[in-house]
Structure formats: structure tokens, C-alpha cells
N, C-alpha and C positions, 0 to 999 in steps of 0.2 A: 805749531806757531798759530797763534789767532788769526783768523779773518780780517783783514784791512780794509775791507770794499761795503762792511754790511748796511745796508740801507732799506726801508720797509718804508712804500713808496704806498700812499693815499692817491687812491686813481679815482679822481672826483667830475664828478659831473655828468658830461656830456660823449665822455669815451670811453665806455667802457668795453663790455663786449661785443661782437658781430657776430652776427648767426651763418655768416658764409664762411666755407668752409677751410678750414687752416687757417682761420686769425686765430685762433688762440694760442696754437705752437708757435705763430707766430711773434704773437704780444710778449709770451714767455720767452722767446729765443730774444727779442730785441729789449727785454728790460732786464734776462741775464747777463747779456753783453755789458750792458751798460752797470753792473752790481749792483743789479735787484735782487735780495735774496727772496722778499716775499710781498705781495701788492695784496693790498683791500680793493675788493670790488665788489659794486653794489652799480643797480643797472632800476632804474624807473617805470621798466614794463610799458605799454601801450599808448599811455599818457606822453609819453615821449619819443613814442616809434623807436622804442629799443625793448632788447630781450629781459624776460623779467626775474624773478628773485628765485625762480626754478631752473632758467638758466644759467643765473649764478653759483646756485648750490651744484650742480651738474658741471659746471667747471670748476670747481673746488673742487670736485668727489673726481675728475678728471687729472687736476693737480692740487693735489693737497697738500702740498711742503713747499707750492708757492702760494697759492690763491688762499684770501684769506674774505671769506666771502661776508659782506653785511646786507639785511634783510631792508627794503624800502616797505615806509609805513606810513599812510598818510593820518596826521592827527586832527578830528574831527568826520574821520569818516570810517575808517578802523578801530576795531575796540582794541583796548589793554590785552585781554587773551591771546591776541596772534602774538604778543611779546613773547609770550609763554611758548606757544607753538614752533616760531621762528629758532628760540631758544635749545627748541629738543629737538630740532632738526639739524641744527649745527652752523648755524647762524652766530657770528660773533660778538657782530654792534647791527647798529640801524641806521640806515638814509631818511633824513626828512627833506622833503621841497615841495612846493603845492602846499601846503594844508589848507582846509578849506574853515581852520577858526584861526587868531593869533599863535604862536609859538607859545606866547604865556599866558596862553588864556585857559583857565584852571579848568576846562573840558579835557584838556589832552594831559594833565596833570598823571592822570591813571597809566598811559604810557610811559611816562618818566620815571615813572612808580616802581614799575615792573621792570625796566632796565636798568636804573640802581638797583634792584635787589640780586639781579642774574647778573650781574659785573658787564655791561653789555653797553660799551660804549655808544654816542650818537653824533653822527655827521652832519649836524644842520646845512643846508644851504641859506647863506646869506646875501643879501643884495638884489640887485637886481638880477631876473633868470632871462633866460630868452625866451622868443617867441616860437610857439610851436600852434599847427593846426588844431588842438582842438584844446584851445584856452580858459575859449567863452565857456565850453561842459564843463569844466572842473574846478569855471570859480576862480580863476590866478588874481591874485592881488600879491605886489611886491612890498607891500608895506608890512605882510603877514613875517616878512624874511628881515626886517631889521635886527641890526647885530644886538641893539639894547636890549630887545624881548630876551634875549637870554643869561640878560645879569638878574631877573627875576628866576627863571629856570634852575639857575646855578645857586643860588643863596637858600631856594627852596628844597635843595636835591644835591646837598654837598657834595655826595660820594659822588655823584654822579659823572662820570667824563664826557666834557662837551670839547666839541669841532666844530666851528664855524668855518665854511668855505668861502675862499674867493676876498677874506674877509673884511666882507660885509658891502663891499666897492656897490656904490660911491659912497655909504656911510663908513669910512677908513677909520673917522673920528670915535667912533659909538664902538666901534671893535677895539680899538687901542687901550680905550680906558674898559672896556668889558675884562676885557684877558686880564688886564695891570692887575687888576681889582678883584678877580676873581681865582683861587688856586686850581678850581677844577675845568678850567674854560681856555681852550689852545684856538688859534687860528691857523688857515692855508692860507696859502700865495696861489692858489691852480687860477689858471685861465686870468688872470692879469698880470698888466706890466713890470716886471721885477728889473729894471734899468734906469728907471729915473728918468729916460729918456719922455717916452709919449705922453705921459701924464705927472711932470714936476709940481707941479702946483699944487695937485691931490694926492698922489703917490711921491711924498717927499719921506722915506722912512728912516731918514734919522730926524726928522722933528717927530715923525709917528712914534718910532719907535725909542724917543727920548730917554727912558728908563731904563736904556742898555742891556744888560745882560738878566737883566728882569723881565725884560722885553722880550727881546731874543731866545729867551726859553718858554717862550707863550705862543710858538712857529713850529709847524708840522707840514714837513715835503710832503707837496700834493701835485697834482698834474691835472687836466682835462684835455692834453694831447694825443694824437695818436700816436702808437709805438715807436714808430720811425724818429720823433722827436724828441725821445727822452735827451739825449744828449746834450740838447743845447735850452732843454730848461735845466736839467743839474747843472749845465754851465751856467744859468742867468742866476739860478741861486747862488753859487759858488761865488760869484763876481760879488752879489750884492751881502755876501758875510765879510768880502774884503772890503768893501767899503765901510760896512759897516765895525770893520774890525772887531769879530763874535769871534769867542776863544775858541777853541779844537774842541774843549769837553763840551762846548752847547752844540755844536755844530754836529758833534755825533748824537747828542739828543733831536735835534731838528731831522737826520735825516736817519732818524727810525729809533735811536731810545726811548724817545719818549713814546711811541705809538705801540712800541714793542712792551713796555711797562703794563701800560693802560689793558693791553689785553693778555696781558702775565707769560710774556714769552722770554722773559729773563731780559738779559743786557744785552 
């Protein structure tokens, strides 16, 4: 009898792994509970006061039938070759945030280059990021993470699989028509309100997500919680498909067909 629970869960942002000891059995016992069969994780290194893309791969190579590990690559400051490197080490997709040039500004073109050709999808972060100590060294500007820089990305680099996280908050608008408009271009809900409650006025998503079930398959389950919380983000997304009334078959693409495609893991 097939699996009922299968879900591949984009663990974005701000929570990924802990270098103290027993979070990771940990993450994995509390996101199988919850029918996680497999998570993307990608971790920002130093620049973030978190562990970086060797401790990802290291908990991949740890659990490798859950962890499905992508490499962080900042564009304008890393060359196109590490795409390559990241690649032969077992790296899937890639984390962008920070960049220290636009997302579409045709210096990081060579990046995107080399991830279309390795099938190597990318998890932009979009919007505004937070604040972290050492800002001013590395240049943050959030204007660089507008969700529209990557309607140019995506038109440039068909094949290419893009993720916008978070998407795009507060530009909700510049993502909506991004995704509508584009075939190879998904968004997340991590780390914002999915209740319509705190923020109606900007987070209203059935005016956002107007285009139905054209919409609704432009959404890829993502988190930036920690483990303990999965529960009652699948419940805020769960709520907000019934509001939205999203058929059975998008709603198995939202929480892991389509993520599961994108990196050729079948149905």
C-alpha cells in the first residue's frame, strides 16, 4: 500500500542545523513524527552564526535517505566553479541571500549557468532578511532580494528551478505575478503569517493568489521553525488550502511533488 504521509519539507532560512550535540536526531525524530520523509537543508555559515555547507553535507552523509543537503553560494563574491565543486561533492540545489551584486545582475549569470546545466535547483531568499551582527562586512542590502529580480533570472534560464522564499514579504505583489508568469519559478510561505490573521491587508491570499489552482501550484512547503514546531506550521498550511479550497492533487504537489520532481526523486 503506498505511503499517505509523504511530504519533503524546504527547511528555509534561519533554522537549520545546531552544532550542539543531538539536534540533528533530534530534527529527524520530530519531522518524522510529523511525516517528513525527507528535508532540504542548507545553513549560511559564519555570516549568520550558523554551521556551514560542510556541516550540511556531514549531515547528509550522517542521514542520507532524509537530509537532502543544498550548498550556500553568495553571487558576486563566489565564482561559477564552486557550482561545479558543490556539485561533485553531493550537493543538490543552492542557497542564495546576501549577494553582494542584484540577483539579476548579469555578474552572477555564470552561476545560474552552471546550475541549469547540473539540474541543481535554487532557493533564493526573498524580501526582507533580518538583522544579524556583521551586516555592515558583507554589504546587506534588501533591495538585492526583490522577488521581481527573478522574473529576469527565470526568462534568462528556463530550465532552470527557482524558489523564492518567504515570498518575497512585503513585496507579496512582485511574487504573485513572478510565479503566475513564470513555469520554472515556485514560492515559500516559511517564516510568515499563513492565517490571514496578523497581516490581512498584505497577506490576503486569495486576492494574491487570485489565479487559483495556477497559483496554488506555484507553493512549495517550507519552514524556518524549529523542529518542535512543525506541527502547527503543516497545520497553518493545512488551514490555509481549506480556505483556499486547493484540490488533493496540488496540495500533494505543495507538500513535496513538486520539490521532489525538481530534484528527480520521482512522485
Amino acid at each position: 500500500m503506498p505511503h499517505a504521509r509523504k511530504l519533503l519539507m524546504i527547511i528555509d532560512s534561519h533554522c537549520h542545523l545546531q552544532k550542539r550535540p543531538g539536534f540533528l536526531g533530534e530534527m529527524v525524530e520530530a519531522y518524522t513524527r510529523a511525516g517528513v520523509d525527507r528535508a532540504v537543508v542548507c545553513n549560511g555559515g559564519a555570516r549568520f552564526d550558523q554551521p556551514d555547507n560542510d556541516d550540511v553535507l556531514a549531515a547528509h552523509q550522517r542521514c542520507p535517505k532524509f537530509i537532502i543537503p543544498f550548498a550556500f553560494i553568495v553571487p558576486g563574491e563566489d565564482r561559477a566553479e564552486r557550482v561545479d565543486e558543490f556539485h561533485a561533492r553531493g550537493f543538490r540545489g543552492l542557497k542564495l541571500q546576501n549577494p553582494r551584486v542584484n540577483y539579476d545582475d548579469r555578474a552572477a549569470y555564470p552561476i545560474y549557468e552552471r546550475a541549469q546545466a547540473l539540474g541543481m535547483p535554487i532557493l533564493f531568499h526573498t524580501g526582507i532578511g533580518g538583522r544579524f551582527p556583521r551586516d555592515a562586512e558583507f554589504d546587506v542590502d534588501n533591495e538585492r532580494h526583490r522577488p521581481i529580480r527573478l522574473d529576469r533570472i527565470a526568462r534568462a534560464f528556463p530550465e532552470l528551478k527557482i524558489i523564492g522564499a518567504h515570498l518575497g514579504l512585503p513585496w507579496v505583489w512582485e511574487a504573485s505575478f513572478v510565479a503566475l508568469f513564470n513555469p520554472n519559478v515556485w514560492f515559500d510561505l516559511a517564516g510568515i503569517d499563513r492565517s490571514d490573521k496578523h497581516m490581512p491587508g498584505l497577506l490576503n491570499y486569495k486576492e494574491l493568489f487570485w489565479a487559483g489552482d495556477r497559483h496554488h501550484r506555484k507553493i512549495v512547503f517550507g519552514t524556518e521553525g524549529a523542529p518542535e514546531h512543525i506541527g502547527w506550521v503543516k497545520k497553518e498550511y493545512e488551514d490555509l488550502f481549506e480556505r483556499l479550497r486547493v484540490s488533493s492533487e496540488t496540495r500533494a504537489l505543495i507538500m513535496g511533488g513538486t520539490v521532489a520532481r525538481m530534484l528527480g526523486l520521482g512522485s
